[in-house]
Residue, then its C-alpha position, 0 to 999 in steps of 0.5 A: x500500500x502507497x505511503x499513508x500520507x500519499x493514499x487517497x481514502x473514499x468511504x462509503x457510508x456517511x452515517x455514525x460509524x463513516x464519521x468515526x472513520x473519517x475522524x481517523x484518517x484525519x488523525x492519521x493524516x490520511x487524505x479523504x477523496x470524498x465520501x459515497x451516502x446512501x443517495x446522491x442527496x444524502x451524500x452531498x449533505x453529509x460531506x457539507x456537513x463533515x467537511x468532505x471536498x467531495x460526495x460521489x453519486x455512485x459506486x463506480x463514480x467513486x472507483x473511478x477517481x484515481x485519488x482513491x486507492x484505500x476504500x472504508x466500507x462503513x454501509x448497512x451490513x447487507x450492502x458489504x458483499x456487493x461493494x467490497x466484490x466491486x472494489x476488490x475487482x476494481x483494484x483498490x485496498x478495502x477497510x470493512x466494517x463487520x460483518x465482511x457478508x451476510x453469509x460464510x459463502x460469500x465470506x469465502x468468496x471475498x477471502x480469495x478475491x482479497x488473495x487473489x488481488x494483492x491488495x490490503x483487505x481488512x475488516x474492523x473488529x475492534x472489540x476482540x483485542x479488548x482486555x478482558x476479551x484478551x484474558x478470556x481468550x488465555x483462560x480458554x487456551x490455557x484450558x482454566x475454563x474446560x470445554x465451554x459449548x457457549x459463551x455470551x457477554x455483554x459490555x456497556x459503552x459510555x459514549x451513549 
């Protein structure tokens, strides 16, 4: 992948979470080409009100924009499949948000496009390097816990 600061970024997704996103590559002084809501109206408000240069009308408008070589996939869940298949075919790193598809099929068939492309393809879970995940996780493998069949859990988050 080009040097973080020469990598121009699109995200598709211009709600909570495309937000988050965007406020990273700011961070990381990542450039933002422009930004791909869920309409044409959608998105040119959105990128007004984030202070996004560009708001793409499509897809393809979006994959066609040479300034973008890294993809953040921050749609509904059920959108991920079609748009990282499209980017992956188009040539360009992707970045998505969990889950990858709706279905391990096409899971599958993501993971040998994602080989089969060269290019960086990743999906944010950013809950599994949490602490107590993490020490769940030794207790498991050191066998402290036996044989579990189910584990469920819950965490509270104070941004809401």
């Amino acid at each position: 992948m080009p040097d973080h600061t020469t990598a121009g970024a699109a995200i598709i997704g211009a709600g909570f979470i495309g937000a988050v996103h965007l406020g990273a590559l700011r961070r990381l002084g990542v450039p933002v080409a422009g930004l791909l809501g869920s309409s044409p109206a959608r998105g040119a408000e959105r990128a007004r009100a984030l202070g996004v240069s560009r708001a793409y009308g499509s897809l393809d408008e979006l994959l066609s924009d040479p300034a973008v070589q890294v993809v953040h996939v921050t749609s509904p869940n059920v959108a991920h499949f079609d748009q990282v298949r499209q980017i992956l075919a188009a040539g360009r790193h992707v970045i998505c948000e969990k889950p990858l598809a709706m279905t391990s099929a096409q899971s599958a068939e993501l993971v040998v496009m994602a080989r089969a492309s060269g290019k960086i393809a990743a999906v944010c879970y950013n809950t599994r390097f949490y602490p107590l995940n993490q020490h769940a996780r030794g207790m498991m493998a050191a066998g402290e816990l036996g044989h579990p069949r189910l584990i469920t859990g819950h965490f509270h988050q104070d941004w809401l």
